[in-house]
C-alpha positions as a Python dict, from the first residue, in 0.01 Angstrom:
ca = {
    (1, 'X'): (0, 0, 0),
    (2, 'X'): (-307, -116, 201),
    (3, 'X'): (-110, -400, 318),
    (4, 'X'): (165, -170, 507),
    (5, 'X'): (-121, 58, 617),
    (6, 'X'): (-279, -241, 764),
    (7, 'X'): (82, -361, 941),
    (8, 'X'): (162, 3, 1056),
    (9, 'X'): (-181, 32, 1196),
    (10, 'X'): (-192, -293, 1352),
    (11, 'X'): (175, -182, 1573),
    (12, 'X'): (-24, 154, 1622),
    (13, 'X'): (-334, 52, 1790),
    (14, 'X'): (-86, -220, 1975),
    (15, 'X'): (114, -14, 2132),
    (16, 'X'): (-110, 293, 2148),
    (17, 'X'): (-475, 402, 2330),
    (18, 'X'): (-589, 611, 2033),
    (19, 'X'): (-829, 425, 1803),
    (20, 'X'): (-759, 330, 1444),
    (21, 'X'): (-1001, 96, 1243),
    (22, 'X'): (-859, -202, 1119),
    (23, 'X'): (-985, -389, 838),
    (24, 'X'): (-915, -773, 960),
    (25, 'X'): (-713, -907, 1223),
    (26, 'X'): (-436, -780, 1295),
    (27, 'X'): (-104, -822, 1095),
    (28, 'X'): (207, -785, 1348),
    (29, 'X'): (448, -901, 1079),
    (30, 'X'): (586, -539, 1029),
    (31, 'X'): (654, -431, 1391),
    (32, 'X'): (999, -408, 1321),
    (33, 'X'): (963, -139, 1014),
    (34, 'X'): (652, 8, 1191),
    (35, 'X'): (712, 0, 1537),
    (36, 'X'): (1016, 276, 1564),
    (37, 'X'): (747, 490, 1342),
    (38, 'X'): (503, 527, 1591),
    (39, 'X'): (755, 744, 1767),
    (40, 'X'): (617, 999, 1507),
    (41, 'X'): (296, 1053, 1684),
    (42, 'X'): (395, 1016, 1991),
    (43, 'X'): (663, 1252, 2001),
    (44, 'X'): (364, 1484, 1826),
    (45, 'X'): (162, 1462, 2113),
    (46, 'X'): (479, 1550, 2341),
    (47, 'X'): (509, 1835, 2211),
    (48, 'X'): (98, 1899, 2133),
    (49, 'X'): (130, 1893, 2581),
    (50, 'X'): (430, 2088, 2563),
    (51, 'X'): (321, 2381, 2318),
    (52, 'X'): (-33, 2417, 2519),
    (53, 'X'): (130, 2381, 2898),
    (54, 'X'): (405, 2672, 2719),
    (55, 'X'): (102, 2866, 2648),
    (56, 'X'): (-68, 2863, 2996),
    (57, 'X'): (222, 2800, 3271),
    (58, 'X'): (538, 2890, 3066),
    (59, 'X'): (861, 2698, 3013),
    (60, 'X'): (928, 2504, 3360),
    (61, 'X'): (771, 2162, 3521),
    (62, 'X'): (408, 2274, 3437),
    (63, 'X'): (439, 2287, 3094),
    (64, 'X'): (715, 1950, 3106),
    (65, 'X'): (423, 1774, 3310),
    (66, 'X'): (155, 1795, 3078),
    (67, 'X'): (359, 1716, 2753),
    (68, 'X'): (456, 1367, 2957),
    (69, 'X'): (69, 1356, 3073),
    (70, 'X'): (-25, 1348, 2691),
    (71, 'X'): (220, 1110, 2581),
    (72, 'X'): (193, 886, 2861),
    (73, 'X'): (-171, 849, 2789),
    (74, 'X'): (-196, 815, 2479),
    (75, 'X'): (118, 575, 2435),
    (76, 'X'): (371, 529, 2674),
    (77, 'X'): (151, 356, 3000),
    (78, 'X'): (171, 43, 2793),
    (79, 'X'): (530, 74, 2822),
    (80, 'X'): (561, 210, 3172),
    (81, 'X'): (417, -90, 3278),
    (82, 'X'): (717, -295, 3143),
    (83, 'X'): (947, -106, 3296),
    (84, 'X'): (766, -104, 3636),
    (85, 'X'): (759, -510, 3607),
    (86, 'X'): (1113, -487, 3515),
    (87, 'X'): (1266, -353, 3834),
    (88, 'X'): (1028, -594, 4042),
    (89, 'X'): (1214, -872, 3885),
    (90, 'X'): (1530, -737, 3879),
    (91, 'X'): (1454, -696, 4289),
    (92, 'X'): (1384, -1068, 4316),
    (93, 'X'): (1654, -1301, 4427),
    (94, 'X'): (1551, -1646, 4296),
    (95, 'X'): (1556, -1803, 3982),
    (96, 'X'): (1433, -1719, 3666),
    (97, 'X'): (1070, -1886, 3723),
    (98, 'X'): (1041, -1693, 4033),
    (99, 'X'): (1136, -1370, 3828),
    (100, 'X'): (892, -1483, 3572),
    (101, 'X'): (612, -1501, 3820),
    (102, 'X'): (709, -1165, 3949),
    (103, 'X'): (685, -1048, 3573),
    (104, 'X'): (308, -1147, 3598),
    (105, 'X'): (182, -1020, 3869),
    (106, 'X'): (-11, -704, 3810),
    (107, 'X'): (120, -531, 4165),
    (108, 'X'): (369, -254, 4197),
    (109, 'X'): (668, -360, 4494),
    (110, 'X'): (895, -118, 4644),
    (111, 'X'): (1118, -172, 4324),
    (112, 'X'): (872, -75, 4071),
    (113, 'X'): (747, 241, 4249),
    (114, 'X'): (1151, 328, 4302),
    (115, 'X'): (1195, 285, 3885),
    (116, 'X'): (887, 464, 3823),
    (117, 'X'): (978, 759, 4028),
    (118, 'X'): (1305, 807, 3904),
    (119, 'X'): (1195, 760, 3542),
    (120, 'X'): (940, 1008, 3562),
    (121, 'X'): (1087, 1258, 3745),
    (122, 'X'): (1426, 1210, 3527),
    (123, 'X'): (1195, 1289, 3249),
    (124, 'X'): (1026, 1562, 3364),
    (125, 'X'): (1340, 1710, 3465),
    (126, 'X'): (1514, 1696, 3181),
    (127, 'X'): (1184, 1861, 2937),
    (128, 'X'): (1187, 2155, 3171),
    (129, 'X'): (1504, 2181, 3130),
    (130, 'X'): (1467, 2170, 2714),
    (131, 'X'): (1159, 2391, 2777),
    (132, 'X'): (1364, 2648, 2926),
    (133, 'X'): (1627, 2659, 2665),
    (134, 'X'): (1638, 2980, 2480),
    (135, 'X'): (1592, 2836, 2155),
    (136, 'X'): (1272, 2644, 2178),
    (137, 'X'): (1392, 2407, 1880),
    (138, 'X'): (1543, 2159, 2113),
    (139, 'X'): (1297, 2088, 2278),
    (140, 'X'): (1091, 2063, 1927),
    (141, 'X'): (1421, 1852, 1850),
    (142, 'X'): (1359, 1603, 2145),
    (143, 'X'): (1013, 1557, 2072),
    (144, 'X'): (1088, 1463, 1720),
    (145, 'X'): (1382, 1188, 1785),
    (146, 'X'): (1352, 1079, 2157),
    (147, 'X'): (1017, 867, 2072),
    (148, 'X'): (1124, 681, 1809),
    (149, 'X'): (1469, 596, 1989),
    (150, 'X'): (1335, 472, 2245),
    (151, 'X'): (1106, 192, 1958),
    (152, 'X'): (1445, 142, 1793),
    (153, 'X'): (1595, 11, 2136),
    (154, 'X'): (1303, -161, 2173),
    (155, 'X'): (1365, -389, 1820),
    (156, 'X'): (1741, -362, 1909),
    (157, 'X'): (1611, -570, 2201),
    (158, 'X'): (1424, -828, 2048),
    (159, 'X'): (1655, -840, 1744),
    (160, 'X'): (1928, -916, 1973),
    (161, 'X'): (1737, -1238, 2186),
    (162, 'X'): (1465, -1500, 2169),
    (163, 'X'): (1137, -1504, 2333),
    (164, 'X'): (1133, -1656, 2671),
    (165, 'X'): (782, -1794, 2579),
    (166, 'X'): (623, -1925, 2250),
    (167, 'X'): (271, -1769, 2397),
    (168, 'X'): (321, -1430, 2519),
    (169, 'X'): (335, -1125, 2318),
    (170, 'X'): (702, -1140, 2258),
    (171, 'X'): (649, -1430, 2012),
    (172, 'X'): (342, -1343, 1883),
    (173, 'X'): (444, -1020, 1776),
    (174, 'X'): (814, -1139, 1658),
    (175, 'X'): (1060, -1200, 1515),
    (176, 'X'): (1216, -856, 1481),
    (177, 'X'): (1479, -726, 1243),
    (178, 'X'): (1704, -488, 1327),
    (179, 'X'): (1791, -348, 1013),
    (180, 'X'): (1382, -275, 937),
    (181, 'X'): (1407, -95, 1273),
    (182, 'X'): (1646, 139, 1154),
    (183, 'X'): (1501, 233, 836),
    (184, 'X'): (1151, 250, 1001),
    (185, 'X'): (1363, 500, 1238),
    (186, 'X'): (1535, 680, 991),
    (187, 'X'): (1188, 719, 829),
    (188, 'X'): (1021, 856, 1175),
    (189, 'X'): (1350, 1085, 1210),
    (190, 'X'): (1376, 1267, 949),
    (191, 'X'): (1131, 1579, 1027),
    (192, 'X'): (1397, 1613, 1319),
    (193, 'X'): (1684, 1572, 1079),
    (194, 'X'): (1527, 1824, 840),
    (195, 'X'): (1514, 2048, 1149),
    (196, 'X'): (1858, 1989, 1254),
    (197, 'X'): (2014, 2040, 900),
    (198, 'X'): (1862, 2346, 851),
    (199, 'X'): (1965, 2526, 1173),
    (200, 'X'): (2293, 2387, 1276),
    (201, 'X'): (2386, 2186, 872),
    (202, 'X'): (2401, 1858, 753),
    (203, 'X'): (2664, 1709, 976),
    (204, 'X'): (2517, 1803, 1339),
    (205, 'X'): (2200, 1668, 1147),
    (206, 'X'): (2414, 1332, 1071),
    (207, 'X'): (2548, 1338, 1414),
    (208, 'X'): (2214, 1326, 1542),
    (209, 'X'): (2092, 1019, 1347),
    (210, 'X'): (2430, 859, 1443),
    (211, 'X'): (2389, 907, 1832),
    (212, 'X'): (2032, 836, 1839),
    (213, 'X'): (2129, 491, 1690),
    (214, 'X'): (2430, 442, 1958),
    (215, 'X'): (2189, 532, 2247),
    (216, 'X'): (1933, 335, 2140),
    (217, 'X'): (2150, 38, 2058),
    (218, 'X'): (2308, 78, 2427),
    (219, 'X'): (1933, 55, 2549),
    (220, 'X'): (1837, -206, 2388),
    (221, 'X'): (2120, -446, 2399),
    (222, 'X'): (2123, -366, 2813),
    (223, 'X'): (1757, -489, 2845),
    (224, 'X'): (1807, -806, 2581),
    (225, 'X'): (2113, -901, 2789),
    (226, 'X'): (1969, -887, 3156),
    (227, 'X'): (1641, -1048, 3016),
    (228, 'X'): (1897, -1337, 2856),
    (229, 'X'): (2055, -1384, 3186),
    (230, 'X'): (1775, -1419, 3410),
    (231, 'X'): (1471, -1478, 3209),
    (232, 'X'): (1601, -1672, 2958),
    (233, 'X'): (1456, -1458, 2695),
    (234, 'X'): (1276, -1146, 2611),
    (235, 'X'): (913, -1140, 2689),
    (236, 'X'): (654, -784, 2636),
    (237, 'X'): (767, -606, 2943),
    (238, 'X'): (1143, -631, 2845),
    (239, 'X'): (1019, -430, 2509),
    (240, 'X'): (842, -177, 2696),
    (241, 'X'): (1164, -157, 2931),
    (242, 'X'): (1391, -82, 2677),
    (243, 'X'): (1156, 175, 2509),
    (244, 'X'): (1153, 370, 2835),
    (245, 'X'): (1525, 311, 2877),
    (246, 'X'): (1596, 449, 2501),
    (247, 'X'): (1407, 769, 2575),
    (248, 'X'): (1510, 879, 2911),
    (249, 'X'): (1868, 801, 2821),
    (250, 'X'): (1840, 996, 2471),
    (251, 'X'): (1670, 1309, 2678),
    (252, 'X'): (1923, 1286, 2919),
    (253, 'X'): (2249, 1296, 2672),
    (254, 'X'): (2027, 1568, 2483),
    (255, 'X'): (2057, 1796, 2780),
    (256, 'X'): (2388, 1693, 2908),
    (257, 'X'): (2529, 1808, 2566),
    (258, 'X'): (2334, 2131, 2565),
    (259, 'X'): (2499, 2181, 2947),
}
């Protein structure tokens, strides 16, 4: 038992800014089980934001803003910042050393700031939208799943490839197994599969886990595939890529299906 506390909190305090002690140095050989399980908490602070911006603005971009503020800082930035270096690269006309060096360079191009925009403001779109619902448990709903999708695309990913690099944090934090994604998904899905079995039954509840995995799949096989063809490989920012991809993607079926 300590030894899985000590993997999950080792993905935690990797891919998060909240502090948790660890006793030792770190121990990355569980990302794949543990990584899709910090969707958990991050989806909690989602909808911590949402619940208090509800409170003091009322369903509508106000509220959506803050419950992306509080995710974003305490998790998500890391990931932004794949996603950011992602569309700089894929802007870059060259070969795949002069993509890598674009990977690497910490400035945002006109690429970057497009990707950003439209990610955020898909997002924050599409949780107003879920905010304004009349039954407030979809929005609960998306908070619960859309997280850890998006960390099961981003195993999908690096299930699917190799590391571009033996020295970055691809390999270091590698390899990844798709199958311990999805049970470390399941696992971080169920309080929204509980939810969804007791309002709508158990097979809109099924039907959730079942999309979730096909959107997050897509995701993550889209980003592993571009990063083959002109990296060479996966490196960190194609992770954090297809996290972001998973979850705006899985928000924006989400609302297209309650359209």
């Amino acid at each position: 038992m300590k030894k899985l506390w000590h993997q999950f909190a080792s993905a935690f305090t990797l891919v998060s800014r909240l502090p948790l002690p660890l006793a030792g140095e770190p121990d990355y050989s569980g990302m794949s089980l543990f990584m899709p399980l910090v969707g958990l908490p991050a989806g909690l602070c989602l909808l911590a934001g949402g619940w208090v911006g509800w409170l003091l603005f009322g369903p509508g971009l106000l509220a959506a803003g803050l419950a992306l503020l509080c995710q974003y800082l305490a998790f998500n930035l890391f990931h932004l910042d794949g996603w950011l270096d992602t569309a700089d690269a894929g802007g870059v006309i060259g070969d795949a050393e002069k993509k890598k060096a674009v990977l690497k360079d910490p400035r945002i191009g006109a690429f970057a700031f497009f990707a950003g925009f439209m990610l955020l403001t898909g997002r924050l779109a599409a949780l107003a939208e879920l905010l304004g619902q009349a039954d407030a448990r979809w929005f609960w709903l998306a908070g619960l799943v859309v997280p850890a999708v998006g960390r099961l695309a981003g195993v999908i990913m690096a299930a699917s490839q190799q590391p571009a690099s033996q020295k970055g944090l691809a390999a270091m934090v590698g390899p990844f197994s798709a199958t311990q994604g999805a049970i470390g998904f399941c696992l971080a899905a169920s309080p929204a599969f509980l939810l969804m079995a007791l309002w709508r039954g158990i097979l809109p509840a099924i039907t959730l886990y079942l999309a979730a995995g096909l959107v997050a799949a897509l995701a993550g096989l889209l980003v592993g595939l571009w990063y083959k063809r002109n990296i060479g490989g996966y490196t960190g920012d194609a992770i954090g890529a297809a996290i972001e991809l998973g979850e705006i993607l899985s928000l924006l079926v989400l609302v297209a299906v309650l359209r």
